[in-house]
C-alpha positions in Angstrom: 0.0 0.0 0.0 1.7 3.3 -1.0 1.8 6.3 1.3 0.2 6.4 4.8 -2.9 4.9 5.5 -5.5 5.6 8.8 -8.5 3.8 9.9 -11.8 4.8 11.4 -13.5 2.7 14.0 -17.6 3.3 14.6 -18.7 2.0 17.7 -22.6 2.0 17.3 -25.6 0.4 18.4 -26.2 -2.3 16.4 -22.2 -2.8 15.1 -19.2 -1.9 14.4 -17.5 -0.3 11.5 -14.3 0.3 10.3 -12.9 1.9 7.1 -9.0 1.9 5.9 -8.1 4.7 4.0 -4.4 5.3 2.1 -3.4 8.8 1.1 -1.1 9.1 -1.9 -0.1 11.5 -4.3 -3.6 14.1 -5.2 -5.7 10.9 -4.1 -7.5 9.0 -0.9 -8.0 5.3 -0.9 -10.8 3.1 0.0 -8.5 0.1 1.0 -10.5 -1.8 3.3 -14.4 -1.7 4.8 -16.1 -4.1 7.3 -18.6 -4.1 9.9 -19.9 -6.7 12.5 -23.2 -6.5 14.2 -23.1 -6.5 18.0 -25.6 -8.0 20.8 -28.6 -6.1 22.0 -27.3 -4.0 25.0 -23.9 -4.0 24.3 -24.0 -0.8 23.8 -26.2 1.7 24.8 -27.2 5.2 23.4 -24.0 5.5 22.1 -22.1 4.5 25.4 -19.9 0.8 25.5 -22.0 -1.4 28.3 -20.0 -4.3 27.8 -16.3 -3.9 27.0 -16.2 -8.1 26.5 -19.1 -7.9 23.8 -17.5 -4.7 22.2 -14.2 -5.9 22.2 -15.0 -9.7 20.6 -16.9 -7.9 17.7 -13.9 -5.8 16.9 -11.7 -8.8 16.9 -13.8 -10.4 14.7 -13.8 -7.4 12.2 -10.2 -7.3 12.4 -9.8 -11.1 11.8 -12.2 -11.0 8.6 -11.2 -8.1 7.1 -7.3 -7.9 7.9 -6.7 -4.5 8.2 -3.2 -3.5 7.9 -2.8 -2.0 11.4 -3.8 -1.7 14.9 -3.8 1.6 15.0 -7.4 3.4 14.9 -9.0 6.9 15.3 -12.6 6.2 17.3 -15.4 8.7 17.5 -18.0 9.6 20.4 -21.5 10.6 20.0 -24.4 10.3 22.9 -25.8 11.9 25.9 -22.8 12.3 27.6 -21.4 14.7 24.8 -22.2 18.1 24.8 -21.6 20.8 22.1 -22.2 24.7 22.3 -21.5 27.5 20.7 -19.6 29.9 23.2 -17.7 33.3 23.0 -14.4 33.1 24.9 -11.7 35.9 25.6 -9.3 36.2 22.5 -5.8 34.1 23.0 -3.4 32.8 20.8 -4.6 28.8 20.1 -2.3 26.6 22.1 -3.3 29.4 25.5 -7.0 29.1 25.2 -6.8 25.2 24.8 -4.9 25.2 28.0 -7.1 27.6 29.6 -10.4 25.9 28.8 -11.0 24.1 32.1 -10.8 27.9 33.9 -12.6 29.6 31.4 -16.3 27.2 31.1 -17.1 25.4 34.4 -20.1 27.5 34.2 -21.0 26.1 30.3 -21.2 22.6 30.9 -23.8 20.4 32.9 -20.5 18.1 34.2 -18.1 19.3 36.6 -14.8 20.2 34.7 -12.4 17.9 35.7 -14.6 15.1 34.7 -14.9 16.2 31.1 -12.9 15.6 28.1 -12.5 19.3 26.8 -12.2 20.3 22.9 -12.8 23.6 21.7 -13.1 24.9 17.5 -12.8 28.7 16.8 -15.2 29.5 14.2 -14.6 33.5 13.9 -13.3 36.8 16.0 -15.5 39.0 17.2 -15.3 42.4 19.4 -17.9 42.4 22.9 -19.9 45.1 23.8 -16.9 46.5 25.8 -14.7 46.5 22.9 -13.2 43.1 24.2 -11.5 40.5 21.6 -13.2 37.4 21.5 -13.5 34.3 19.5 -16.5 32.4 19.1 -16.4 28.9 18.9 -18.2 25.2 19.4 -17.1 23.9 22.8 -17.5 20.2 23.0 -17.6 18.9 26.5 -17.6 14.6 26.9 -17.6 12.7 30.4 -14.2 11.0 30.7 -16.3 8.2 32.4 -17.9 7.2 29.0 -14.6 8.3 26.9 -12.8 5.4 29.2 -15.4 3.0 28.8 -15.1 3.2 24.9 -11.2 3.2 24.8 -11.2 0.6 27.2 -13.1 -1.5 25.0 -10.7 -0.8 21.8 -7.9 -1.7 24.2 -9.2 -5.1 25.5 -9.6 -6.2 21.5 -6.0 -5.3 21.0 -5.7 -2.0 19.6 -4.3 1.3 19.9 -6.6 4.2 19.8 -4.7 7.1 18.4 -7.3 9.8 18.5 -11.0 10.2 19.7 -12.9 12.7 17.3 -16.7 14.0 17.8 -18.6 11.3 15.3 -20.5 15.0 13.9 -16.9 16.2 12.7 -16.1 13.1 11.2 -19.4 13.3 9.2 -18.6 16.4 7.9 -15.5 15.5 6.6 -16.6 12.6 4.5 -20.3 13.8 3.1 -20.5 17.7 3.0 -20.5 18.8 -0.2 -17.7 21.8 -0.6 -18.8 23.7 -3.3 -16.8 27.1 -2.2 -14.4 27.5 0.9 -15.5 30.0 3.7 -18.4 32.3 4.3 -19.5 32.5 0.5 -20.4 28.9 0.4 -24.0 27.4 0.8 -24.9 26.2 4.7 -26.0 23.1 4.6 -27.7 20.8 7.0 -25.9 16.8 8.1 -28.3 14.5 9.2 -26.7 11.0 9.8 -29.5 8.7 10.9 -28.0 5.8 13.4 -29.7 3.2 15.4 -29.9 5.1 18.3 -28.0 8.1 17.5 -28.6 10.8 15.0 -26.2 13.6 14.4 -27.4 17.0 13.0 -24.6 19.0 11.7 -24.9 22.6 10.3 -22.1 23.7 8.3 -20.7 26.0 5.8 -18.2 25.7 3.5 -16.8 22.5 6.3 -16.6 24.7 9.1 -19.1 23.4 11.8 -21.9 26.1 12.7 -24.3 23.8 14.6 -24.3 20.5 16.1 -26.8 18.9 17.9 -27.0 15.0 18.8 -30.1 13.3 19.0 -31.2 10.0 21.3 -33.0 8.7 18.2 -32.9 6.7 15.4 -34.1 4.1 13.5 -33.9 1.5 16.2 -36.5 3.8 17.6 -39.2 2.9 14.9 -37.6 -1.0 14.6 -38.9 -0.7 18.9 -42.6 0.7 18.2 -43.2 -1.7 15.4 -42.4 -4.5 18.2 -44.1 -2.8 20.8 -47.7 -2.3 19.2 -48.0 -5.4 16.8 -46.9 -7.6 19.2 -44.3 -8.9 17.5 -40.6 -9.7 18.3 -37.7 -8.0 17.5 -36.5 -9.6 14.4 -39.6 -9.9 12.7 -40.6 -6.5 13.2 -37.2 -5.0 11.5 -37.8 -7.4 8.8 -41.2 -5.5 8.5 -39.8 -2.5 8.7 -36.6 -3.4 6.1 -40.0 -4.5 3.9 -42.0 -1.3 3.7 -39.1 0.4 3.1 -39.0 -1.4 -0.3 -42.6 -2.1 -1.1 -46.1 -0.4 -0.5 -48.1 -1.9 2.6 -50.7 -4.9 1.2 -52.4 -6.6 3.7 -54.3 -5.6 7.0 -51.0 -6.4 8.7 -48.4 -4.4 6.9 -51.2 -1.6 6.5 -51.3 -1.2 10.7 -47.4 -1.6 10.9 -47.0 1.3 8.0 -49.3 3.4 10.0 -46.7 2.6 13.4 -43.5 3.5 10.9 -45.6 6.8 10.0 -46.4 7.6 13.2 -42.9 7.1 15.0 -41.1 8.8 11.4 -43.2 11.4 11.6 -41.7 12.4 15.4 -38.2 11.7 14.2 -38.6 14.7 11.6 -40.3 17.0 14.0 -36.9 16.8 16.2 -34.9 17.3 13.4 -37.2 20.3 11.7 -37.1 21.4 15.5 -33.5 21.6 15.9 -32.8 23.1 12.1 -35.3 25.8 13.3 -33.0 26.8 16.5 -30.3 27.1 15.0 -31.9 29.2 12.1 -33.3 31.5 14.9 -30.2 32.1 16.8 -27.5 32.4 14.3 -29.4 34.9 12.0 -27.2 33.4 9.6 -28.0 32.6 5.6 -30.9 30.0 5.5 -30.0 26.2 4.7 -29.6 25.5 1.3 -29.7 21.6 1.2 -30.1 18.7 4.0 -28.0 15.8 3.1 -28.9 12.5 5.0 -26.8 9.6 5.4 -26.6 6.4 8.1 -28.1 3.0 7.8 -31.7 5.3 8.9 -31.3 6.7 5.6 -32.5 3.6 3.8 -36.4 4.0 5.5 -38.7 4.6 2.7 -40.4 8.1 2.6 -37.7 10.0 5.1 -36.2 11.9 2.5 -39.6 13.2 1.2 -40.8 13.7 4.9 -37.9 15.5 6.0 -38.5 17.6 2.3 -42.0 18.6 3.1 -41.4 19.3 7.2 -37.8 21.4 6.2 -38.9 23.1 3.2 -35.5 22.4 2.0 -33.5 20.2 -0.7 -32.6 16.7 0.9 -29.7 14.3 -1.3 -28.1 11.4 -0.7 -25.2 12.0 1.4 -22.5 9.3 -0.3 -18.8 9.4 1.7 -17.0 7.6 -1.0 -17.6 10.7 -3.7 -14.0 11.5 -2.7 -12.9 8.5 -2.4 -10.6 5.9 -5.1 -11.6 2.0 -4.5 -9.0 -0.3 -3.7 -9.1 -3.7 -3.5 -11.5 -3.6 -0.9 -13.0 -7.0 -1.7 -16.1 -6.0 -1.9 -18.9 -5.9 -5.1 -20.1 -2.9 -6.4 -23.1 -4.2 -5.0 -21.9 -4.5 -1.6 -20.3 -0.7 -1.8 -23.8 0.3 -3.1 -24.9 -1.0 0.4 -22.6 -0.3 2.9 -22.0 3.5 1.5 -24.7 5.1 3.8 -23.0 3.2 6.8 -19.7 4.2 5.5 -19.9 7.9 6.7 -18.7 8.0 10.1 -15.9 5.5 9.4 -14.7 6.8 6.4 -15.0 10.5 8.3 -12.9 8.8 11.3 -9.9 8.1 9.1 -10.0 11.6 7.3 -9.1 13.3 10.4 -6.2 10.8 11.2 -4.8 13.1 7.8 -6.3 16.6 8.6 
């Protein structure tokens, strides 16, 4: 394999995922892609429950898809992770870093020294007192649930080189960069998980808005169960169905009006959180939504989230970018895995940014 190469882990709900990426000359490879499913419960809302579970699964993926190294970048995404948009006092980048813990005790809902602390300058500004500042996304995760993952990573043998905020690594491998900067269109992330969603606002690949959502399309898999009495299994499989053919039968009718009903509260939380960050920047309105994750598959999302946002929704696709290797896959196969293939693929990215 020429040049250097990175991988992405995704540690999600229902499995993990891993992409290998190799950066030549002018070029990024798609080397290697795999992804095992994982027990119910192993992981919760985004947070490792059992390391052992977790940690078998990623063994596995390594041992059937022989990635060239143990070395992995591993992203974060749940309730524990908190992202705000904060004006600080102006200081050179390496100072304000340093400073962090003294500067936000009073942003965050955690005490400070049980946080993992990040922070991303978006702009300078001058205060009503004529004070420099620089506004910016603070990102704020319990070092509890930070441990828990790594620990996991560690126990299957690896070595986790970098944790990254799964939002940022979904900008990096689906945003569409048409211009650099503040002339370029905002556009709206939505990368539907099983549990988690993340709802990125960005322009030009700088992050604007980021909000992360306890929902997804486990969420709608659950209520199917739930109120036809079914179990698990069989209600995904009717679910995976109606996403590919209209509802015939008393049955499927009554489970399409459940998938309606639970979709249709899905969008409103995304519409809702589009519309707070419309009304509080008072910046250029969103020009396109872009959806991606395995959620993206459910029939009728893209058209509901059209008719609730008002706004243009694509495809997100994270291998636009990308050159195939000899991944060992089919075109089929890439065809199916490339909605899943955004947070992994975004993982290894920032290994080279």
């Amino acid at each position: 394999m020429a040049g250097r190469s990175a991988i992405g882990l995704d540690i999600g709900t229902s499995g993990v995922r891993a992409a290998e990426l190799s950066f030549g000359k002018g070029r990024v490879t798609l080397e290697k892609f795999g992804q095992v499913a994982l027990p119910d419960g192993a992981v919760r809302d985004g947070e490792v429950v059992s390391a052992d579970a977790v940690a078998a699964a990623i063994k596995q993926l390594w041992t059937h898809t022989k990635f060239s190294s143990k070395k992995v970048v591993i992203g974060v995404a749940n309730q524990k992770v908190i992202v705000r948009q904060v004006d600080l006092p102006w200081m050179p980048g390496n100072e304000l870093k340093k400073s962090l813990a003294f500067q936000v005790s009073d942003l965050i809902p955690m005490p400070v020294e049980a946080a993992v602390l990040d922070f991303h300058p978006l702009e300078e500004r001058t205060g009503e007192s004529g004070a420099r500042l620089v506004r910016g996304l603070l990102v704020a995760a319990s070092r509890d649930m930070v441990n828990t993952n790594l620990a996991a990573v560690l126990k299957a043998g690896l070595t986790p080189v970098m944790v990254d905020l799964t939002s940022f690594a979904v900008i990096r491998s689906v945003a569409a960069f048409d211009d650099l900067g503040v002339g370029a269109p905002v556009e709206a992330l939505v990368d539907v998980g099983a549990r988690i969603t993340n709802i990125i606002v960005h322009q030009g690949g700088v992050p604007k808005f980021v909000r992360i959502l306890l929902m997804g399309g486990q969420d709608i898999t659950d209520a199917v169960a739930e109120r036809m009495g079914v179990p698990q299994e069989e209600a995904e499989a009717m679910k995976q169905r109606l996403s590919a053919e209209p509802a015939d039968g008393f049955g499927a009718q009554a489970a399409d009006r459940v998938v309606d009903a639970t979709m249709a509260a899905f969008v409103d939380e995304v519409r809702g959180s589009l519309d707070y960050y419309l009304a509080s920047s008072g910046s250029a309105p969103i020009a396109r939504l872009t959806l991606t994750g395995g959620g993206a598959r459910l029939s009728r999302l893209a058209d509901r989230l059209r008719v609730a946002t008002r706004i243009p929704v694509e495809p997100g696709n994270p291998m636009h970018s990308l050159t195939l290797g000899k991944t060992g896959l089919s075109p089929e196969q890439i065809a199916f895995v490339q909605p899943l293939a955004a947070v992994p693929v975004g993982l290894a990215l920032g290994a080279a940014s």
